[in-house]
C-alpha positions as a printed NumPy array, in Angstrom:
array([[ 63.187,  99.31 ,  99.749],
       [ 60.227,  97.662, 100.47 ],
       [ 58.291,  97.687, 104.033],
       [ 55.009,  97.38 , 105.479],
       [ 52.496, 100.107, 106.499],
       [ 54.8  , 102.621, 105.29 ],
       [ 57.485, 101.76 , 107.424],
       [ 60.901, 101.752, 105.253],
       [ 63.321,  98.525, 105.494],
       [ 67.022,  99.296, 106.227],
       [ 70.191,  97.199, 104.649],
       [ 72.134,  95.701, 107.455],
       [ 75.044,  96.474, 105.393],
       [ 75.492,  99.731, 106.089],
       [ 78.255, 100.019, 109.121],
       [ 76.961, 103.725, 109.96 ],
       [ 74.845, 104.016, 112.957],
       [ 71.21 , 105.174, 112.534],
       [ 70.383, 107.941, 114.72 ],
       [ 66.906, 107.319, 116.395],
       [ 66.417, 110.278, 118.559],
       [ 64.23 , 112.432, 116.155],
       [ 62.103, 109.675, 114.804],
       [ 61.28 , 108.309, 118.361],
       [ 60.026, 112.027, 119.307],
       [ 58.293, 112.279, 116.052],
       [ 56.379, 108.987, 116.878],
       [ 56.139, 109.828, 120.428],
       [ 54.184, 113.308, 118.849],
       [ 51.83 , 110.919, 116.58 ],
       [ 51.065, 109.365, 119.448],
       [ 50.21 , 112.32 , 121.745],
       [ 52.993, 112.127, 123.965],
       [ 55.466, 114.533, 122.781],
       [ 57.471, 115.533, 125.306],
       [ 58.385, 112.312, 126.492],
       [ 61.775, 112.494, 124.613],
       [ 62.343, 115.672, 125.913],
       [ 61.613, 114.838, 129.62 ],
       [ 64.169, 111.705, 128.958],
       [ 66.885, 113.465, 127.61 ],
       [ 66.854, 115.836, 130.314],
       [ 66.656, 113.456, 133.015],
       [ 69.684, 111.723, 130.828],
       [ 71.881, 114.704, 130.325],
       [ 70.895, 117.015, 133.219],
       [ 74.995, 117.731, 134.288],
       [ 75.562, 118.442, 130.644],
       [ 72.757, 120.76 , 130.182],
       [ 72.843, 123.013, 133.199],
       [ 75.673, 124.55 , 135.391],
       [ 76.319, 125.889, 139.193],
       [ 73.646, 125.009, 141.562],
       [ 71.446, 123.534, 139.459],
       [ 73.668, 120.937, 138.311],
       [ 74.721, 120.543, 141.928],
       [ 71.34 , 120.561, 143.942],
       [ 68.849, 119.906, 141.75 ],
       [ 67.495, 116.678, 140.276],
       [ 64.777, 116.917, 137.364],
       [ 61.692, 114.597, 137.739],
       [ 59.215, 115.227, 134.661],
       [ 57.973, 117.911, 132.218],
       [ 54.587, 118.199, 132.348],
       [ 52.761, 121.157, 129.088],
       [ 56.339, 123.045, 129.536],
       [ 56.986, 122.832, 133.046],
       [ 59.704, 121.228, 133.922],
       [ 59.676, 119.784, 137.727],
       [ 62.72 , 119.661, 139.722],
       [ 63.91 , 118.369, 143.196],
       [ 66.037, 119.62 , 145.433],
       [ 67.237, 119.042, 149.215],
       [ 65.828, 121.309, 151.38 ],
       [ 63.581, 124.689, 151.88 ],
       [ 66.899, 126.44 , 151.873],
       [ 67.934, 125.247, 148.435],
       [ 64.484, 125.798, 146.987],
       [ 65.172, 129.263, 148.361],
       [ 68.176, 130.182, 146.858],
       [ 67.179, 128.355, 143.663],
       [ 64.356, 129.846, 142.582],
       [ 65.187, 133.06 , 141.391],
       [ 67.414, 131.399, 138.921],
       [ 64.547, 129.915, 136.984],
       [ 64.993, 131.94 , 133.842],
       [ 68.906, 131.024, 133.889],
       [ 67.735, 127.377, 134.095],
       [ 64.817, 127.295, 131.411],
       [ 67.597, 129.401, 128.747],
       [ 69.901, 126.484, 129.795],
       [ 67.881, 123.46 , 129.124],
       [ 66.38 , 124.868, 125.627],
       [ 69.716, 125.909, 124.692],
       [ 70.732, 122.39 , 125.392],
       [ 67.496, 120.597, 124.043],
       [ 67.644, 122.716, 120.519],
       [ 64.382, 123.754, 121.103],
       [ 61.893, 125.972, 123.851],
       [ 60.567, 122.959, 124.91 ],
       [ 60.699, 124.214, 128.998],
       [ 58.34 , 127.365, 129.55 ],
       [ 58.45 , 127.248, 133.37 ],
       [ 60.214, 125.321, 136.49 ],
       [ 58.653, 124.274, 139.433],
       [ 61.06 , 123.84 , 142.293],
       [ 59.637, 120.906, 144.972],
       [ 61.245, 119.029, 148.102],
       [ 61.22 , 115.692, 148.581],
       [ 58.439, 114.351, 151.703],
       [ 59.929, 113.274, 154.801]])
């Protein structure tokens, strides 16, 4: 079908859904953000991606080149979490498809 700029026009006939997810990272990439997807999705499906503790305590915030950011509670928790950041990186790339988390950094919110 015909479009403009190269952009391809879709029949509204069609009653299958168009899935969106890949071409928003792909545009995301042109653009030079391309780990935005990545940082949403997790943030989206963080209790289906990761199990135990994690899932329990921590809360992701961003990924920044790789390095995924995460919250938790207290000193304790950071503690007890962070020699469990292998576990959690294997988790989330499992999840994502893809080694797009090279490293976690574990931080506690300011009181």
């Amino acid at each position: 079908m015909a479009g403009y700029a190269g952009v391809c026009q879709v029949s509204r006939s069609s009653s299958e859904p168009i899935p969106a997810g890949h071409q928003v990272d792909e545009t995301l990439a042109k653009m030079g953000v391309p780990r935005v997807g990545a940082s949403l999705r997790i943030r989206r499906e963080w209790k289906q991606l990761v199990s135990g503790q994690w899932r329990d305590k921590a809360r992701p915030m961003v990924l920044e080149e790789g390095c995924l950011v995460v919250e938790v509670p207290s000193q304790m928790d950071a503690a007890l979490l962070r020699y469990g950041t292998a576990t959690l990186t294997e988790q989330v790339n499992a999840g994502l498809g893809s080694r797009v988390v090279t490293s976690v950094k574990i931080t506690i919110p300011r009181t």
